[in-house]
N, C-alpha and C positions, 0 to 999 in steps of 0.2 A: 761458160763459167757460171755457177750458182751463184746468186744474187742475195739468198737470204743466210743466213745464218743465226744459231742459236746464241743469243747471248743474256750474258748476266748483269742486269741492272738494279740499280740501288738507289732509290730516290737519297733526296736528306733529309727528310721529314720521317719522324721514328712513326709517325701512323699511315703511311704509305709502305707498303708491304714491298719487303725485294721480292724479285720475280726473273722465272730466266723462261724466253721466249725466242721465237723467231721472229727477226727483222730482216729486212731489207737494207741492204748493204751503202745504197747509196748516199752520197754528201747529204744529200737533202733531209732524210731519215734522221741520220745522223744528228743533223743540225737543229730539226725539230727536238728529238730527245734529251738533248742536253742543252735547249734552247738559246742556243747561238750560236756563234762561232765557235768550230770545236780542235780541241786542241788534244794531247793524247801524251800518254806516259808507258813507257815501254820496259820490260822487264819479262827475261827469259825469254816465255814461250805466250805470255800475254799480253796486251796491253786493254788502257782503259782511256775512252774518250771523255773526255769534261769539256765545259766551256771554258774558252782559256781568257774571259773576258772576267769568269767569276768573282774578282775583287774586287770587279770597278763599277757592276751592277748594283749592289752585292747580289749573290747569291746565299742563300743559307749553308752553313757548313755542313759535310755531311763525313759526319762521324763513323758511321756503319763503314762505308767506304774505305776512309783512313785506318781501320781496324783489319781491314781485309788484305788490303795492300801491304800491311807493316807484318802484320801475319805470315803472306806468302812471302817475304822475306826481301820487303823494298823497304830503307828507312828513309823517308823523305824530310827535307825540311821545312816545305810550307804545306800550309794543309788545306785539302779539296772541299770541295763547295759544287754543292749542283749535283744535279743526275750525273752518275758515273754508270759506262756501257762499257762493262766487261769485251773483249771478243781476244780468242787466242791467233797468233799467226800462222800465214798459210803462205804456199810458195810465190814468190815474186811479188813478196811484199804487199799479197790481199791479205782481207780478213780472213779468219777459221773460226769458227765454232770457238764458243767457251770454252779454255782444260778442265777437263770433268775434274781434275783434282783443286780447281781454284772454285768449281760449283760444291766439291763436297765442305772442302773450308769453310764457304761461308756457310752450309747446313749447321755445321756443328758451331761457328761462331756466332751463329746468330737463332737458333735452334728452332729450324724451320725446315721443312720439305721441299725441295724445288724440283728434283730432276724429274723429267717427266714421266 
């Protein structure tokens, strides 16, 4: 089983640039880039990891995020905070790859070049 996959990360800091890269799939990866415990939000054919501790640290809110999510057509009611790790689903409930069509979203939501 491939271990890395490419996915689409979003700091919350608007002068940290999003960026879609290859990570390594594992808890600990994981844990690092959303810097803690990670928790996840699922929709369709993607989900996104966050810290799911973000309100009580705090974390800074990350708007980019909440714009991308509400976009690909999740209306949520509370709002994200912290690095958010795109990755799409794969069979037996691993990770996949980012859906190219939630990397071309944010191109044009946030008007920037990512795919490689």
């Amino acid at each position: 089983m491939r271990q890395t996959r490419t996915a689409l990360i979003i700091p919350p800091r608007l002068s940290h640039p999003i960026r879609v890269e290859e990570i390594n799939t594992s808890l600990a990866i994981r844990q690092t880039l959303v810097e803690g415990n990670v928790g996840a939000i699922t929709w369709k054919d993607w989900h996104v990891y966050l810290n799911d501790e973000a309100d009580f640290i705090p974390l800074p809110l990350n708007a980019r995020a909440e714009v991308l999510v509400r976009e690909a057509g999740l209306h949520l009611e509370e709002t994200l905070s912290g690095t958010a790790v795109f990755l799409g689903h794969g069979s037996n409930g691993d990770d996949a790859d980012a859906p190219a069509h939630l990397i071309r979203l944010a191109e044009r939501l946030f008007d920037t070049e990512l795919a490689a």
